[in-house]
C-alpha positions in Angstrom: -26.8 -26.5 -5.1 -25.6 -24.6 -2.7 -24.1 -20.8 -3.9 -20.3 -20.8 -3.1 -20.0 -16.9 -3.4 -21.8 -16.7 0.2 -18.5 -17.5 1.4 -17.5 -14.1 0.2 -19.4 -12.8 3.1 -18.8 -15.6 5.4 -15.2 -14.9 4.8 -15.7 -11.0 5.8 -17.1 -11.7 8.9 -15.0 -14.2 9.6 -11.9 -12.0 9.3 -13.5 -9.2 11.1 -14.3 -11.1 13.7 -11.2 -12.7 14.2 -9.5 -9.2 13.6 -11.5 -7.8 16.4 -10.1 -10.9 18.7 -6.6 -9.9 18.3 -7.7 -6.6 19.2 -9.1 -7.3 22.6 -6.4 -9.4 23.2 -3.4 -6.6 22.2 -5.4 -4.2 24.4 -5.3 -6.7 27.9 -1.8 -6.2 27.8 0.1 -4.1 29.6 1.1 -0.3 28.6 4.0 -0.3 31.1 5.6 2.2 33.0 3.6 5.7 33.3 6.3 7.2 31.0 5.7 4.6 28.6 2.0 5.6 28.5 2.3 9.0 28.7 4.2 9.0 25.4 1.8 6.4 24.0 -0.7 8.9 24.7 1.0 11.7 22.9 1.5 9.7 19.5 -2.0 9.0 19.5 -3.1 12.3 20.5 -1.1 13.4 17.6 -2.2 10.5 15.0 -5.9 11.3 15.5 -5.6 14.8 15.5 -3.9 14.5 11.8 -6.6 12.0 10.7 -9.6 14.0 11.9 -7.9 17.6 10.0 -7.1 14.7 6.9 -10.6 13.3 6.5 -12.4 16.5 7.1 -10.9 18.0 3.6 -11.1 14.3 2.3 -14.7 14.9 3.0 -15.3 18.0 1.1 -13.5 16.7 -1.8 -15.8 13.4 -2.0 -18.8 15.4 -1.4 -17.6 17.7 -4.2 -17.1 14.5 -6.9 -20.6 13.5 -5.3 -22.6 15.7 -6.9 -20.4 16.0 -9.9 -21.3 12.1 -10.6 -25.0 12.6 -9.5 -25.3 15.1 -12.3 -23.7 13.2 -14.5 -25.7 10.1 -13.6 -29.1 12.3 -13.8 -27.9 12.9 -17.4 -27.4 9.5 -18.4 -23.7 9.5 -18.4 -23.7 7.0 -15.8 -25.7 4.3 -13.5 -27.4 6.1 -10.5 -25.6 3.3 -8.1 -22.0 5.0 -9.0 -21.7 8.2 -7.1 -23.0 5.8 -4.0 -20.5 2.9 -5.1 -18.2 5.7 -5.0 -18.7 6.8 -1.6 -19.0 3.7 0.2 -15.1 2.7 -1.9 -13.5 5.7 -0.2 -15.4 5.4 3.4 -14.2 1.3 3.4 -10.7 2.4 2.4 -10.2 5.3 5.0 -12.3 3.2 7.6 -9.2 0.5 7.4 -6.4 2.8 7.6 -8.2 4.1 10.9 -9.0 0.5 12.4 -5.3 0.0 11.9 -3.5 3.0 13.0 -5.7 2.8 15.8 -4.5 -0.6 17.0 -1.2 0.5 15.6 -0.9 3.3 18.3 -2.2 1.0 20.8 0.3 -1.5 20.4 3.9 0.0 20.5 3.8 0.6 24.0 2.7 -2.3 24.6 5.5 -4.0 22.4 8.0 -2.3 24.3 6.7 -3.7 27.6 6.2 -7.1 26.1 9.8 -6.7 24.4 11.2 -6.7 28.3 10.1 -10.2 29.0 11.5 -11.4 25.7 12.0 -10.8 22.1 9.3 -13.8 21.1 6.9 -11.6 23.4 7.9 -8.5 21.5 7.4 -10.0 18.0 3.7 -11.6 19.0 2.1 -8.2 20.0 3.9 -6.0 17.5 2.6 -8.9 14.4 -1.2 -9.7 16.1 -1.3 -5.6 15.8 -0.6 -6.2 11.9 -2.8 -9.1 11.4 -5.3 -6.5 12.7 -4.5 -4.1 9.8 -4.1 -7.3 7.4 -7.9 -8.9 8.2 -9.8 -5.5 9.1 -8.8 -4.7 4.9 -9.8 -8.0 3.6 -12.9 -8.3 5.5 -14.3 -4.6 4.7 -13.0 -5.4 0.9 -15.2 -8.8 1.2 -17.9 -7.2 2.7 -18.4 -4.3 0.7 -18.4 -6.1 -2.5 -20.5 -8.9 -1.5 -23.5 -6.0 -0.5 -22.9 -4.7 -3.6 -23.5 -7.5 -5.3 -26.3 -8.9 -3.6 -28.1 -5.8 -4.0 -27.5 -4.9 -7.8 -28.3 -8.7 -8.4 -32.0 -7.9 -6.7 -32.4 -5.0 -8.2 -30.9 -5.9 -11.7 -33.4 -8.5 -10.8 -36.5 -7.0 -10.7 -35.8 -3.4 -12.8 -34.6 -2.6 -16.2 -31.1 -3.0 -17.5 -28.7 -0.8 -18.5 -27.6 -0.3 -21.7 -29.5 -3.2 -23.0 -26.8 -5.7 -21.2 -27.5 -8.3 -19.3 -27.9 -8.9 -15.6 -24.6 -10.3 -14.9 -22.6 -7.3 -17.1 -25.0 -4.4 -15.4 -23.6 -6.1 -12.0 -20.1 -5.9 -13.1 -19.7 -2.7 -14.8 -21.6 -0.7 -11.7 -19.5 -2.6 -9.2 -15.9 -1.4 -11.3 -17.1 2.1 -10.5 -16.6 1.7 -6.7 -12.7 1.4 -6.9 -12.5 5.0 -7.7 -13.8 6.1 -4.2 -11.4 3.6 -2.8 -8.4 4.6 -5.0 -9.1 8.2 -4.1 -9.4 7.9 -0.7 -6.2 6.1 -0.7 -4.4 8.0 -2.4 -4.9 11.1 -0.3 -4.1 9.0 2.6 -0.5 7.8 1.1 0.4 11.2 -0.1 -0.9 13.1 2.3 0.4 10.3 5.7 3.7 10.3 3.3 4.4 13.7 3.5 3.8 14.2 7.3 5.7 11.4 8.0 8.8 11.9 6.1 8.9 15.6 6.8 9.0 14.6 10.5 11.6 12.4 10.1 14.0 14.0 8.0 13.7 16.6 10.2 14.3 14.9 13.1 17.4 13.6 12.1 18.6 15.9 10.0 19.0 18.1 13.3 18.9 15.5 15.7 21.3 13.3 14.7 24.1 15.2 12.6 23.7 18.4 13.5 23.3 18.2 17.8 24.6 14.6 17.7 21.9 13.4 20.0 20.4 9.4 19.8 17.7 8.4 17.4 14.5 9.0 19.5 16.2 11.0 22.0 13.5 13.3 24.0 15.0 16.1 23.7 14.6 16.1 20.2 11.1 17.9 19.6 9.9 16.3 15.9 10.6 12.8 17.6 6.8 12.4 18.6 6.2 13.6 15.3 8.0 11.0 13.6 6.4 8.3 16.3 3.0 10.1 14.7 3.9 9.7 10.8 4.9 6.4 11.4 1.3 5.7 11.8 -0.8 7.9 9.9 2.0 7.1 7.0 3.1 3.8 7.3 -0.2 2.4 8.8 -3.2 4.1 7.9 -1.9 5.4 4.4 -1.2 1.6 3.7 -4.2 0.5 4.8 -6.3 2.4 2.4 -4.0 1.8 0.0 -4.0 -1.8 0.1 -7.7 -1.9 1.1 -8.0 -0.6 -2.9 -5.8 -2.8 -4.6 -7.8 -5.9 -3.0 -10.9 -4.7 -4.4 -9.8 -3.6 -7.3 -8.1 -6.3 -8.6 -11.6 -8.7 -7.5 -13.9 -6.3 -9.4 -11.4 -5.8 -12.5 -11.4 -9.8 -12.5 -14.8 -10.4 -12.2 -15.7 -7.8 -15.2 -13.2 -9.7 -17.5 -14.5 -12.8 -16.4 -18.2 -11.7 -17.5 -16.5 -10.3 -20.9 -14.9 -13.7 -21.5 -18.3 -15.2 -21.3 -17.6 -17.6 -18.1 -20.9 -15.5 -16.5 -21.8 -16.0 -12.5 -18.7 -18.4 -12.5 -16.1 -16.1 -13.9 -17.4 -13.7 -10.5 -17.7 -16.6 -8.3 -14.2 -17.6 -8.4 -11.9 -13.7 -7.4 -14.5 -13.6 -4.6 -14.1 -16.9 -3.4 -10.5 -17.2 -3.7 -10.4 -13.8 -1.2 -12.3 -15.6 1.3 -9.9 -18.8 1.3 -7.2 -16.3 1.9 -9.3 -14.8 4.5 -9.0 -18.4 6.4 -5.5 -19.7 5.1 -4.1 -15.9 6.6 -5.8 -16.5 9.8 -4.0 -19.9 10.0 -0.8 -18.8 9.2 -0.6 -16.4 11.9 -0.6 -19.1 14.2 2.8 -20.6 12.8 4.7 -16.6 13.6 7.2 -17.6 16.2 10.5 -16.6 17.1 13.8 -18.2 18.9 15.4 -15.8 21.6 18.5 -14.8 19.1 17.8 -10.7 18.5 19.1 -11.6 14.6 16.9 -10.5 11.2 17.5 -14.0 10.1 15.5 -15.8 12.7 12.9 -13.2 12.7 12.8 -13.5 9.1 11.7 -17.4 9.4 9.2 -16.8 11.8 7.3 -14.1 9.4 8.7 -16.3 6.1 6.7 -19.7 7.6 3.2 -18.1 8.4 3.4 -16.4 5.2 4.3 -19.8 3.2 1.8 -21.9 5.1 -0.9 -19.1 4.1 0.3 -19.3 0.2 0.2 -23.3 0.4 -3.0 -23.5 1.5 -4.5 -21.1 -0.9 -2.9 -23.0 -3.6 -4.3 -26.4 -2.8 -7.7 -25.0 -2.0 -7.9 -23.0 -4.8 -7.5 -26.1 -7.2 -10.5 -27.5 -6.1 -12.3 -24.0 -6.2 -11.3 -23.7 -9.9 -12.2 -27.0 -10.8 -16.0 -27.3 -9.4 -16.7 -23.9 -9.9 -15.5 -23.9 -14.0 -15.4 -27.2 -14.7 -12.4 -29.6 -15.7 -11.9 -27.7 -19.2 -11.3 -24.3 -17.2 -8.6 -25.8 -14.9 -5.9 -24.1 -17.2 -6.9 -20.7 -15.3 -5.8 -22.6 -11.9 -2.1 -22.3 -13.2 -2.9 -18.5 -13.3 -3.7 -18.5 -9.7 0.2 -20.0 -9.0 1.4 -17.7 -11.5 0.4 -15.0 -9.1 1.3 -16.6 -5.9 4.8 -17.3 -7.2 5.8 -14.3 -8.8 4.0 -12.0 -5.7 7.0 -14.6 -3.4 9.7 -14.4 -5.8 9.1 -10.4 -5.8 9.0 -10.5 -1.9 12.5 -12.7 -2.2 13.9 -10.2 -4.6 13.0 -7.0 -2.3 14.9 -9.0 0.2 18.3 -9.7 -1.3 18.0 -6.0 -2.3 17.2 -4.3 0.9 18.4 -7.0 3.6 21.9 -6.2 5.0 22.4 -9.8 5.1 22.9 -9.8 1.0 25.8 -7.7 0.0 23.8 -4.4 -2.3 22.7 -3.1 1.2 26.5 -4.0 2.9 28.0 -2.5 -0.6 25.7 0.8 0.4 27.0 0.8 3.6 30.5 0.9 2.6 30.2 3.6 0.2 29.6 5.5 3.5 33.2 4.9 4.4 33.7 7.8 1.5 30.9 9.9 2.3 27.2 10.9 1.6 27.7 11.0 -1.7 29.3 7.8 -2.7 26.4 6.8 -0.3 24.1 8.5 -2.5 24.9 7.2 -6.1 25.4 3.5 -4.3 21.6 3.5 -3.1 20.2 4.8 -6.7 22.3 2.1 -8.4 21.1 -0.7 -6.4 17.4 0.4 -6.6 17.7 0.9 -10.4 19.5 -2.9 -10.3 16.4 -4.2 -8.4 13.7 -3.5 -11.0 15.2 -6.7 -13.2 14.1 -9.5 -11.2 10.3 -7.7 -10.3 9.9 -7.0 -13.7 10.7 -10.6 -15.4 8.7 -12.1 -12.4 5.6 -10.4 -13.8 6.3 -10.6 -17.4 6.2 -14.2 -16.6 3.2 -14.4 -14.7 1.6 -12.0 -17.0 2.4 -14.6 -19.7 1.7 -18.0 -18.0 -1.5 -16.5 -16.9 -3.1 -15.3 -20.3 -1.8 -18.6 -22.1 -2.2 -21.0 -19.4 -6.2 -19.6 -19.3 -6.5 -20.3 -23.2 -5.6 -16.5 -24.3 -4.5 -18.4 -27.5 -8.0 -19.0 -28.1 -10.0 -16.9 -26.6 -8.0 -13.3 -25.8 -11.1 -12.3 -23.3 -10.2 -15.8 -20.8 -6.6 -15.0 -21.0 -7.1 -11.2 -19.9 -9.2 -13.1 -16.9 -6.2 -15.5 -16.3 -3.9 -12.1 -15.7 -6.6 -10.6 -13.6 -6.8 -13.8 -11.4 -3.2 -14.0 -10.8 -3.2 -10.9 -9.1 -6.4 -12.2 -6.8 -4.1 -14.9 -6.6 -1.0 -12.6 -5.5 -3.5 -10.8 -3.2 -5.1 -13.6 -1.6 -2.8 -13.9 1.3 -3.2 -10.1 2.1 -4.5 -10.8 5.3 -0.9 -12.4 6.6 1.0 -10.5 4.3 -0.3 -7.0 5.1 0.6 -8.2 9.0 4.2 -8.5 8.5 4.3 -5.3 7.2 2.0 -2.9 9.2 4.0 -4.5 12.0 7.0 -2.7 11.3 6.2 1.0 12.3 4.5 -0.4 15.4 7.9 -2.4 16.2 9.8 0.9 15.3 7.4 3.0 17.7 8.2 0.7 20.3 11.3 1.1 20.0 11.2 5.0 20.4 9.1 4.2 23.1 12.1 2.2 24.9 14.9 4.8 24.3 12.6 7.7 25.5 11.6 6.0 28.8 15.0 4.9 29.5 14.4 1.1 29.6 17.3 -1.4 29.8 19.7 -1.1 26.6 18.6 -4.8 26.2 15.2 -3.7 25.3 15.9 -1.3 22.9 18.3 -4.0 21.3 15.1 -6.6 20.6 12.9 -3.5 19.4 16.0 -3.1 17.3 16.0 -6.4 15.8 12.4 -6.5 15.2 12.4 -3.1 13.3 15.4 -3.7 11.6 13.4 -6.6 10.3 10.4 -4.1 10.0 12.3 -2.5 7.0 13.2 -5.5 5.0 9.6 -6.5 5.5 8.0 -3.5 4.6 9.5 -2.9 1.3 8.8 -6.8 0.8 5.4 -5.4 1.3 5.7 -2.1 -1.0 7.4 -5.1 -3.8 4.1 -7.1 -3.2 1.8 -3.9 -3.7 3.8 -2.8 -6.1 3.8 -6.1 -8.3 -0.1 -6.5 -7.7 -0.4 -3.3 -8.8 0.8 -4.1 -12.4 -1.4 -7.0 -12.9 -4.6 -5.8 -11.9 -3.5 -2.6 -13.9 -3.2 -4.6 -16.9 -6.8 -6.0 -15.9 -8.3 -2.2 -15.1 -7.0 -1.3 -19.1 -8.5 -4.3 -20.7 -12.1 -3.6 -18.5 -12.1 -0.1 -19.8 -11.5 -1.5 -23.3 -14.5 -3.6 -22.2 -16.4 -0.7 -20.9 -16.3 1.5 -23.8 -17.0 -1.2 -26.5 -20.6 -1.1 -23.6 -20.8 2.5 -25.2 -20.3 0.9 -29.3 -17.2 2.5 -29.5 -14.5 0.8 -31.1 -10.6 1.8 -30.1 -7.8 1.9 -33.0 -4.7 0.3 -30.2 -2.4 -0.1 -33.0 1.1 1.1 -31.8 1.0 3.5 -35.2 -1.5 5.0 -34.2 -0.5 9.0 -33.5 -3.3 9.6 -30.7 -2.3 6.1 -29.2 1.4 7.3 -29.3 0.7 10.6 -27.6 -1.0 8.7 -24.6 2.1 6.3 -24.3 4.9 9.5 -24.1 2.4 11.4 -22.0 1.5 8.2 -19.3 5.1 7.5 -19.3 6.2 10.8 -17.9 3.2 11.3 -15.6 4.8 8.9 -12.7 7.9 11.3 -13.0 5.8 14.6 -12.5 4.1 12.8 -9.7 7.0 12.2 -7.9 8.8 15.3 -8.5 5.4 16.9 -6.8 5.4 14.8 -4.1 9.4 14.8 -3.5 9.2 18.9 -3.3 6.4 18.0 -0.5 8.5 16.4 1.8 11.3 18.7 1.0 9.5 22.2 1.8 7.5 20.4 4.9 11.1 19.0 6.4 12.8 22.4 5.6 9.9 23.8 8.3 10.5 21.0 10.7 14.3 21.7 10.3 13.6 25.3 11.1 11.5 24.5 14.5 13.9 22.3 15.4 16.9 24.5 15.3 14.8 27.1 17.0 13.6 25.3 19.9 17.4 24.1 20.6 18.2 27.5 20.3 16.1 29.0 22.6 14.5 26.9 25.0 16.8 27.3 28.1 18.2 23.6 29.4 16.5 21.4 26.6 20.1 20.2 25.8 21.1 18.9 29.6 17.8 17.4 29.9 16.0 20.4 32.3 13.8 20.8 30.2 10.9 19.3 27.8 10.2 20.6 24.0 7.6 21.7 22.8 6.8 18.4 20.9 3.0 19.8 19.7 4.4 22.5 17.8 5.8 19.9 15.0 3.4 18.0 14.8 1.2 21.2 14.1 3.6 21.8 11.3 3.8 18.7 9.4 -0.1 18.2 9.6 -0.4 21.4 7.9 2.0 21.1 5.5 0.8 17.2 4.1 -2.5 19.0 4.0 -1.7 21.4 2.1 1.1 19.3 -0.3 -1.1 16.6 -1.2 -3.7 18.2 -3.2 -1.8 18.9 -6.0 -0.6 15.2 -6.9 -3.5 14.1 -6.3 -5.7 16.6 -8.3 -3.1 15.1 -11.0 -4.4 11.5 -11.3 -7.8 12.6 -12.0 -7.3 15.4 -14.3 -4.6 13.7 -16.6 -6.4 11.0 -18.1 -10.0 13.4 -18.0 -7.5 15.9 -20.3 -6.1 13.3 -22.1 -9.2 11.4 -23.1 -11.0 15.0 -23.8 -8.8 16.9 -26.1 -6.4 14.0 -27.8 -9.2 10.8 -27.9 -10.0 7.3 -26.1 -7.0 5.8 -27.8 -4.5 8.3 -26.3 -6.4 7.9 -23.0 -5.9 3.9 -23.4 -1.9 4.7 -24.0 -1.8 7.3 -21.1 -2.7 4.1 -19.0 -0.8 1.8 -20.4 2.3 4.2 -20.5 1.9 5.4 -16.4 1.4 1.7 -15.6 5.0 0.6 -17.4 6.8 3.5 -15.7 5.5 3.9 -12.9 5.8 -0.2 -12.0 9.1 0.0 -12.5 9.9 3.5 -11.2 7.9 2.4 -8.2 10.3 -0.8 -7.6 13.5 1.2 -7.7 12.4 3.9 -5.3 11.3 1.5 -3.0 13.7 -0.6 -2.8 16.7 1.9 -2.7 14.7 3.8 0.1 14.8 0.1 1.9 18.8 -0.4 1.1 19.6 2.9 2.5 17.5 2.8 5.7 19.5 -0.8 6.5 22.2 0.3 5.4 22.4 2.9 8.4 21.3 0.4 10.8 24.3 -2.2 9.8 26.5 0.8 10.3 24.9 1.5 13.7 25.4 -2.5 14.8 28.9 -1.3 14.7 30.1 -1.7 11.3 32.4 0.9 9.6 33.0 2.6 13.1 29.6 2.0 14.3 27.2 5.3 15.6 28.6 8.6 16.0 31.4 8.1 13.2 31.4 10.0 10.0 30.3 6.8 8.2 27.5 7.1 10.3 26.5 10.1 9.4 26.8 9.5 5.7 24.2 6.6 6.2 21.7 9.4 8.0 22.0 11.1 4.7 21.4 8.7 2.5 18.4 7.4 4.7 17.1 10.7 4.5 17.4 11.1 0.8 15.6 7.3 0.9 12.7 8.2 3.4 10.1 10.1 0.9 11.6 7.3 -1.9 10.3 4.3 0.3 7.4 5.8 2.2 6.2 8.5 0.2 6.5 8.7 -3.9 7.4 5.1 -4.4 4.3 2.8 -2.5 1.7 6.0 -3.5 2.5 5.3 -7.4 0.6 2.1 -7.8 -2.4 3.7 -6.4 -1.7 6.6 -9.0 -1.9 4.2 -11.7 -5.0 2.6 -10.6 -6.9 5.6 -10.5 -6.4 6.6 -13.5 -7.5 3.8 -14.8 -10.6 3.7 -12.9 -11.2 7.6 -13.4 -11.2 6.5 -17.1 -13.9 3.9 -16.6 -16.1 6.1 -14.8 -15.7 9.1 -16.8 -15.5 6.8 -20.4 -19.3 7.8 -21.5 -19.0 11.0 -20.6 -15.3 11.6 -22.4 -16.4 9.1 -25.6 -19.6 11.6 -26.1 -17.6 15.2 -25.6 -14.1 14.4 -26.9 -12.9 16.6 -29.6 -11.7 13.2 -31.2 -14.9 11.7 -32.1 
């Protein structure tokens, strides 16, 4: 018979190879005008000389939890495969943030040029430059876990087990461990690409725009190639890797529970297999992104809404038949669990929408509070984000529910934890197509910097406009998505460490009265809000130092006002690259400490709450913050299409300040808190041998 999970591999390649198509054909287009490559050639200049500095301290800290899992491996503590597992995670995860801000950077000028024939033109290159970023992470994800299978099954094979398990459990249990290299590495590359990028931009117009009263993008303003830089180590690399880790982990959390519910090769056969019909329903809705001539959000919207729809269709009929032969007629409850997740991961995407959309009124109500200043701008952004968590939150509750009962969790409490777990694969699945409509945001927004600074017709910057105006709406539709995922395969990382410490013949006390279990649940619940606070003081201190350089180089560089003369554009970029450096090993120091701490000195049950606690706030903290970063940002934008008096008014400039205030709330502590409560969970799994033999709470 033949073995459906070689299309886990066939899928890889087939995603990488049709990732590396759209590559060639972005890069045969034309760059444009010399100016147009010249400052092409600076924001890459800039975005690889951030990534190189980035990975080399990346580098030291993964060599550094190396040999700190070799020893413990040596010991016993763990499987020799997991420091290894754990380095090929975080070189996967940082190797698809690169692919993609490397196409990313190669694309916006060639947006911008492509923009000038016609908006449809435009739209094609900026998306195929997404679909690049949304197909290079599913096909590494598919391709490193299908090695890592194939090898542990050969070796599991032919050596000893571990643990006296059996082959299937060994495979499962080593293979969790990997996600920890991936979650790191992307967790550095959100926080740290966060705070570069939002420092650069609130700098920029901070000064820029209120203070000299100069145009967005204007090239006189010195952190504008900066901000064309964080846009892509940020919004493109830092996704990358953090998406890259929420595809595997969810697969690996899903195949673990699947093994613990007793469904064996089959309950691994199907997570894998549903990535790789993603892999081909994503490459077939690409085909179906088209776009009208009318520069308007709502036609761009239906040419990203029908790939993405065509993608979910087809994953949903296919996976029907996937469910059925694989598990067998009696199983086919866990198929509802696969729509579970494809629904609510659209109904979240719908629900960022009418949130962050200027079309709906929260984001018109924002921008009328400008009409009374930054402040009334201010309180109306936080109130719709806080508004916004509703929906997300009764979207997965339901899932969460349909899934676990639809899978037989009222018989067997194993197969509905595996129902959860596959919804988010199912939510996942379409990553590929979804990923592409939002990594094509910042490229559409670069483009559009691109326009304004080499003075193309107004009627080009107008259609970069409309696509990154679009950009917005779509990217926190993209942060909801992660978000959303996030929860479920969060809820599926808890129950495999409950999984993985019963490996150990420990038994955990969850009851709700339990003290230790309480302590967790306070403690987990107020780590998302140190973690921001950290990572909002980042971006504060780094902009205050772009503010600074700003000022000084208007100051004193002799004609930079009338245009004589150019800034000195390196020097901020300079500064924000040190300072994310510098800011982002703090918070993320944090994610693995906590639940090591927690689990050390208060017990395996408080550890179990700690995760449990982060994963309910920080969900739901991570919703509002994204989404009232997403109102505020088109909020500004409907006031610059010439609503409430249009650019330059005071309205105006109250929509710059709430922007600002929403910049490190969309792109920097929001999207990096689903990675923080992954990695705790899977520090916890890693670490649970070690923590269940040395914790004071035996």
């Amino acid at each position: 018979m033949f073995d459906l999970l070689l299309l886990a591999p066939v899928g890889s390649i087939l995603a990488l190879g049709f990732a590396f198509f759209l590559a060639v054909s972005i890069l045969k287009k034309e760059e444009g005008t010399e100016t147009m490559k010249s400052i092409a050639a600076a924001v890459r200049e800039g975005a690889y000389a951030y990534l190189r500095r980035q990975y080399l301290g990346v580098a030291i800290f993964f060599a550094v939890v190396f040999c700190l899992l070799l020893v413990l491996a040596l010991k016993g503590y763990l499987v020799i495969f997991v420091p290894f597992a754990f380095l090929t995670g975080g070189f996967f995860s940082g190797l698809a943030g690169f692919v993609g801000m490397k196409i990313a950077t190669q694309s916006s000028s060639r947006t911008a040029n492509a923009a000038i024939k016609s908006l449809n033109s435009g739209l094609r290159v900026a998306f195929s430059s997404g679909a690049v970023m949304g197909l290079t992470v599913v096909g590494l994800g598919l391709l490193d876990l299908s090695v890592w299978y194939y090898f542990l099954n050969w070796f599991y094979s032919t050596h000893p087990l571990p643990l006296g398990t059996d082959k299937i459990t060994a495979i499962t249990s080593t293979m969790l461990c990997f996600g920890m290299g991936a979650s790191s590495q992307a967790l550095f590359a959100r926080v740290g690409g966060g705070i570069f990028t939002k420092a650069a931009d609130v700098g920029a117009d901070l000064v820029g725009k209120i203070e000299a009263g100069i145009p967005e993008d204007d090239p006189r303003n010195p952190a504008v190639i900066a901000d064309n830089v964080g846009d892509n180590v940020g919004d493109v690399a830092g996704m990358g890797a953090d998406l890259y880790e929420s595809y595997v982990g969810s697969i690996v959390a899903t195949a673990a529970l699947g093994v613990a519910a007793g469904l064996g090769v089959s309950g691994v056969t199907v997570p894998m297999v549903m990535a790789a019909v993603g892999v081909v329903s994503s490459i077939i809705g690409t085909f179906f992104v088209r776009s009208r001539e009318e520069a308007s959000q709502g036609v761009l919207l239906v040419a990203l809404r029908k790939g993405i729809f065509v993608s979910a269709i087809l994953v949903a009929l296919i996976s029907y038949f996937l469910v059925r032969v694989t598990l067998g007629v009696e199983r086919l409850g866990i198929y509802w669990s696969v729509l579970a997740g494809l629904i609510a991961g659209v109904l979240i995407g719908l629900s960022t929408e009418f949130y962050t959309s200027s079309k709906f009124k929260p984001t018109r109500s924002v921008a009328e509070a400008s009409l009374t200043g930054s402040a009334t701008v201010i309180i109306a952004g936080i109130s719709v984000g806080m508004m916004s968590t509703a929906l997300p939150v009764i979207f997965v509750g339901g899932a969460i529910l349909l899934s676990f009962f639809a899978s037989g969790g009222f018989t067997n409490f194993n197969a509905g934890l595996y129902g959860v777990g596959i919804s988010a694969v199912g939510m996942l699945s379409t990553l590929g197509i979804t990923l592409a409509s939002d990594a094509y945001g910042p490229v559409a927004d670069n483009a559009g910097g691109n326009a304004q600074m080499s003075h193309l017709d107004p009627e080009v910057r107008k259609r970069t406009d409309a696509l990154d105006a679009l950009g917005n709406t779509t990217a926190a539709t993209g942060k909801g998505f992660a978000i959303g995922s996030a929860a479920l395969t969060a809820l599926a990382l808890l129950a495999a460490y409950r999984d993985h410490v019963a490996l150990y013949g420990k038994e955990m006390n969850l009851s709700l009265l339990n003290p230790n279990l309480l302590v967790g649940l306070f403690i987990g619940g107020m780590l998302p809000f140190l973690f921001c606070s950290m990572t909002m003081r980042a971006v504060g201190r780094a902009a205050g130092k772009i503010v600074v350089e700003v000022r000084r180089q208007f100051r004193e560089i002799t004609g930079l006002m009338q245009g004589r003369a150019k800034p000195d554009y390196a020097r901020c970029v300079t500064i924000a690259t040190a300072a994310a450096q510098r800011e982002m090993i703090l918070p993320a120091l944090l994610a693995i400490i906590a639940p090591l701490a927690v689990g050390l000195f208060v017990g395996i049950e408080a550890e179990a709450g700690l995760l449990a606690g982060a994963m309910v706030s920080g969900f739901v903290m991570a919703i509002m913050m994204a989404n009232a970063g997403g109102s505020w940002d088109n909020a500004k934008k409907y006031i610059e299409e010439g609503h409430h008096g249009g650019k330059g008014s005071n309205a105006h400039k109250a929509g710059i300040v709430g922007d600002t205030v929403g910049d490190p709330f969309k792109d920097t502590s929001g999207p990096s808190l689903n990675i923080l409560i992954k990695l705790m969970s899977m520090v916890s799994i890693v670490f649970a041998a070690f923590v269940i033999r040395n914790s004071l709470f035996k």
